[in-house]
C-alpha positions as CSV (number, residue, x, y, z in Angstrom):
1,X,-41.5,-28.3,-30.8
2,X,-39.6,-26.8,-33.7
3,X,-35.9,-26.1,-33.1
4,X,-34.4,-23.0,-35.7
5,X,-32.0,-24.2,-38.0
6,X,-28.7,-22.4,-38.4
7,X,-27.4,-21.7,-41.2
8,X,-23.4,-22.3,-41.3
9,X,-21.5,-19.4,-40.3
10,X,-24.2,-17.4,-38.4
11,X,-23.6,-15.4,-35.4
12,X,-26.1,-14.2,-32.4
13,X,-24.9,-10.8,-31.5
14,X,-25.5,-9.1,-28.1
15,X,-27.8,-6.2,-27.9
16,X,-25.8,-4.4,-26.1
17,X,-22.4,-4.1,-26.9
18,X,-19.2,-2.6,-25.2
19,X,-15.8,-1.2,-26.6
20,X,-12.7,-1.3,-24.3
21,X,-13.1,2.3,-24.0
22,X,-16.4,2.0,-22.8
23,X,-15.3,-0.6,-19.9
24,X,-12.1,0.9,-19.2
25,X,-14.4,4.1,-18.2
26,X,-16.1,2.8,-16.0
27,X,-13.6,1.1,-14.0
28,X,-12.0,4.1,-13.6
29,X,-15.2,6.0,-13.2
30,X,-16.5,3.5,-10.3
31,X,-12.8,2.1,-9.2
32,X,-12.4,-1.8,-8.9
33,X,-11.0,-3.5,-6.4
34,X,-8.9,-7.2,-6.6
35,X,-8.0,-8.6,-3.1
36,X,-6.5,-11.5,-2.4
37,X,-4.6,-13.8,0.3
38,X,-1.6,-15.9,-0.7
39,X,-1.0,-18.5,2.6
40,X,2.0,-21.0,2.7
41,X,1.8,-23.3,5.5
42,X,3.6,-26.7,6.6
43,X,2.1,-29.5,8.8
44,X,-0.5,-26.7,9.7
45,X,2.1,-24.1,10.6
46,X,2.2,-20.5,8.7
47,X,5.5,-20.0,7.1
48,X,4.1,-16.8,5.0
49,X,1.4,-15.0,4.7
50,X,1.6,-12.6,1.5
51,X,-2.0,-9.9,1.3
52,X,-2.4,-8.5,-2.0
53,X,-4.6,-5.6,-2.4
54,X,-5.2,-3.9,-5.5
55,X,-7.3,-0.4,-6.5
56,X,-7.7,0.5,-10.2
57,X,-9.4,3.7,-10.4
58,X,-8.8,7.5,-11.6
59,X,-7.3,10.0,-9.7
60,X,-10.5,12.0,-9.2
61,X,-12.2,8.6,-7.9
62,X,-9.2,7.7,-5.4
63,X,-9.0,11.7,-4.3
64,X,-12.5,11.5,-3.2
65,X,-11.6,8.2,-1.5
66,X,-9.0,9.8,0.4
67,X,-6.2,8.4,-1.4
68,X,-3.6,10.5,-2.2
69,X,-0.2,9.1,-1.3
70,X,1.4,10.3,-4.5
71,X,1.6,13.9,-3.8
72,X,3.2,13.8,-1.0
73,X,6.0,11.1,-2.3
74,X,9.3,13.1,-3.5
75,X,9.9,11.0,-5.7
76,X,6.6,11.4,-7.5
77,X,6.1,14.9,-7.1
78,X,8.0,17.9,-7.1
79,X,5.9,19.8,-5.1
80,X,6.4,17.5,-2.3
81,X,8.6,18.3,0.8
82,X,11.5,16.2,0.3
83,X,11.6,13.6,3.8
84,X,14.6,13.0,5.6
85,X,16.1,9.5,4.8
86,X,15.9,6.8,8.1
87,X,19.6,6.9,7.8
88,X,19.7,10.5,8.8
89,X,17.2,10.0,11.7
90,X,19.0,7.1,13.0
91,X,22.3,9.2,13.1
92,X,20.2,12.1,14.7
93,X,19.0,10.1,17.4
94,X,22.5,7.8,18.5
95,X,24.0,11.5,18.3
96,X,21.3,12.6,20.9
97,X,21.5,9.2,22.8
98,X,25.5,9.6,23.3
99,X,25.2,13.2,24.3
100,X,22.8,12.5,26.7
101,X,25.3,9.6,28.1
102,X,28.3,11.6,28.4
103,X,26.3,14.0,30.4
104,X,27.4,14.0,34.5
105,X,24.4,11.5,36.6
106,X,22.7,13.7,39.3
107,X,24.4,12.3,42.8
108,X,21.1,10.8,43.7
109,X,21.3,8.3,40.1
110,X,24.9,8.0,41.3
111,X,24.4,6.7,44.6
112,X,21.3,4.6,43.1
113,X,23.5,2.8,40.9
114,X,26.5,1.8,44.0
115,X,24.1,0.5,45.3
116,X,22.5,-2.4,42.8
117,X,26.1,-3.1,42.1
């Protein structure tokens, strides 16, 4: 059996043959997904537990996927509404809490409470 001989500095080439433009499309085109699972644990007990999840894709690819988070985030778009901070709704809600505490008991909740104590 005869075995080719190469000559020094020769080079087998592909036959097909892919630019970074031409991968990079179809990523996006098709989407590509990494997911992974980072687990710390201790004498078989969980400490953490970290879930990374990762979508590369274009925007026309992750619109059709029903992914669009980024239209609706203020600070990514200016056409979103802009959402009330937690700290507001928090304030909103211990204002609505104390009203509703400095509001007079029915006699019934009065007599109720006499009689637990």
């Amino acid at each position: 059996m005869a075995v080719p001989k190469r000559t020094q500095g020769s080079m087998t080439h592909a036959v097909e043959s892919a630019t970074l433009a031409d991968v990079l499309e179809r990523i996006l085109d098709k989407g590509l997904v990494v997911a992974g699972d980072i687990k710390i644990k201790l004498v078989d007990i969980e400490l953490l537990t970290i879930q990374i999840r990762l979508l590369v894709c274009s925007v026309e690819k992750a619109r059709e996927m029903g992914i669009d988070w980024w239209t609706t985030n203020s600070y990514l778009s200016s056409n979103a509404a802009p959402q009330k901070s937690q700290v507001e709704d928090l304030s909103a809600r211990i204002a609505r809490l104390e009203e509703a505490f400095q509001q007079p008991q029915p006699l019934a909740a009065q007599a109720k409470g006499k009689a637990h104590l």
